[in-house]
C-alpha positions in Angstrom: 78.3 122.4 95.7 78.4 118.4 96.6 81.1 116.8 98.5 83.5 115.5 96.6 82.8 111.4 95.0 85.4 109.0 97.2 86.7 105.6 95.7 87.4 102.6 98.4 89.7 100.6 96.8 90.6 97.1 99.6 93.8 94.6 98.8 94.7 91.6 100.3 97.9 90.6 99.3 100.3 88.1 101.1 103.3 89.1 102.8 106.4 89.6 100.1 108.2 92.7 99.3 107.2 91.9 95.7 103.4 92.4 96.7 104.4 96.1 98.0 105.1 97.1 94.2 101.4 96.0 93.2 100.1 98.5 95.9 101.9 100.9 95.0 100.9 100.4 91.1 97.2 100.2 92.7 97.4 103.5 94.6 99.1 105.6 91.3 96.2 104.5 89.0 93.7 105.7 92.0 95.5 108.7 92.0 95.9 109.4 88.6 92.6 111.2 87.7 93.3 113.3 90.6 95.3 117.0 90.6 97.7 115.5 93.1 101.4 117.3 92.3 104.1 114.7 91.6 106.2 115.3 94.4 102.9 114.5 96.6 102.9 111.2 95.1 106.2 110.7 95.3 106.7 111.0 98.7 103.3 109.8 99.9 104.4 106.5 97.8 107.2 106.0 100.3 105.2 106.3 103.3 102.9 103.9 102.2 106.1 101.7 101.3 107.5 101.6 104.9 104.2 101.2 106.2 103.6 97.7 103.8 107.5 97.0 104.7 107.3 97.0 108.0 103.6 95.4 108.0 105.5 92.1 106.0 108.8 92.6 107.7 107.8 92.9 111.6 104.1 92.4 111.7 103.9 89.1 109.7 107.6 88.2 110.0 107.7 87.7 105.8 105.2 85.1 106.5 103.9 84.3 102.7 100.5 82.8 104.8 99.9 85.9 105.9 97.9 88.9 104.6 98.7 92.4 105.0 95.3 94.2 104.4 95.4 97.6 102.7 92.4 99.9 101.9 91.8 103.2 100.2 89.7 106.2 100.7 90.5 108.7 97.7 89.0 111.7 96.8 89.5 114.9 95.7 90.4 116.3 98.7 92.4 113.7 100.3 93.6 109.7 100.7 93.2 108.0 104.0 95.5 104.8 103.5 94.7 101.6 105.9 97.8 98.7 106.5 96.9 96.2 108.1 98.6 93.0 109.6 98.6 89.7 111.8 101.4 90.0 113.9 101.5 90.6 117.4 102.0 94.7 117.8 104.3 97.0 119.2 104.3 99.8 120.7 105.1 103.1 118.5 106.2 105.2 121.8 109.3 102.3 122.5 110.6 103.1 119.0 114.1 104.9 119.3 114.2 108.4 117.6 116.1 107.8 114.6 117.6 111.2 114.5 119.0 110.5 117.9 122.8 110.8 117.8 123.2 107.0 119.3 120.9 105.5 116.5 122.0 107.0 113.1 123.8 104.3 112.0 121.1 102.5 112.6 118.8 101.3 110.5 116.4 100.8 112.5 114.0 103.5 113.1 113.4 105.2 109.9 109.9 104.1 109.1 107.9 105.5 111.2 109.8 108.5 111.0 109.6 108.8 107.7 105.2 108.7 107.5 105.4 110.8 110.3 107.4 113.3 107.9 105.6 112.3 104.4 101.7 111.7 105.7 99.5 114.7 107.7 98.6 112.3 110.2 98.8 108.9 110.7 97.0 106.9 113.5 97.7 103.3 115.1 95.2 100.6 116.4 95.8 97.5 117.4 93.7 94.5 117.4 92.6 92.4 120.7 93.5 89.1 118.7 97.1 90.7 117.1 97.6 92.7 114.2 98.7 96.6 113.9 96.6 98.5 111.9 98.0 102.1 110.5 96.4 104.7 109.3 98.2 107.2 106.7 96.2 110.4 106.1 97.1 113.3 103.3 95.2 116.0 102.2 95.5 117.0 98.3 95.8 121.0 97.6 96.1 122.7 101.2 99.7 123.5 103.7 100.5 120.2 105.1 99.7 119.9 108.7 102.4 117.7 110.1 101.5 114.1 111.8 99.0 115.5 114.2 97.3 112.6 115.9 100.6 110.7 116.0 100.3 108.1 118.6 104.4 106.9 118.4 107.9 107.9 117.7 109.5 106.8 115.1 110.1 102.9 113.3 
């Protein structure tokens, strides 16, 4: 039996919320041909939309001049997602808990959280120049793992 075909699919799109939409419309067609379950999709959708929210919103401070990078590895037996951005990092471990009985009120917090909870693992690098780099990995057809390999807390 051969390993399953993958499809890298890259983006460059410049930092507005209206650009997270086209992603998203990107990553549904590249999933399409696939047996991924709808609730999958769902919810892998949303953790790929805080990921490109929070890659606009506190990476590249909604700076239209600059681009979020996103690339896809799809196959049959999974979807690594790459977001990447020019801003100047953070540090996932100094993110407050958003379940923590002080913070939820807040806003603040939830995305991380959130791909922690949607993605099997997701994985942080950040550049020597700037720019946070995340990647959101899901397997397609097995028991969902949980975020191993989470470097942070929750954003």
């Amino acid at each position: 039996m051969s390993a399953p075909s993958r499809q890298t699919i890259r983006l460059s799109v410049s930092s507005r919320y209206e650009n997270i939409e086209l992603v998203l419309a990107v990553v549904d067609e590249a999933l399409e041909p696939l047996d991924v379950d709808e609730e999958s999709a769902y919810w892998m959708g949303i953790a790929l939309r805080e990921a490109l929210t929070n890659a606009i919103k506190h990476g590249n401070a909604q700076d239209p001049e600059k681009k979020v990078e996103v690339a896809l590895e799809v196959g049959a037996d999974g979807i690594e997602i790459t977001v990447e951005d020019e801003g100047g990092g953070f540090d996932p471990a100094a993110v407050e808990d958003p379940l923590a009985p002080d913070n939820l009120l807040k806003t603040r917090g939830r995305g991380i959280f959130y791909m922690r909870k949607f993605m099997d693992k997701i994985e942080y690098d950040f550049g020597a120049e700037g720019g946070t780099k995340v990647r959101l990995h899901k397997k397609f057809g097995g028991p969902r793992t949980g975020a191993e390999g989470d470097q942070g807390g929750a954003e």
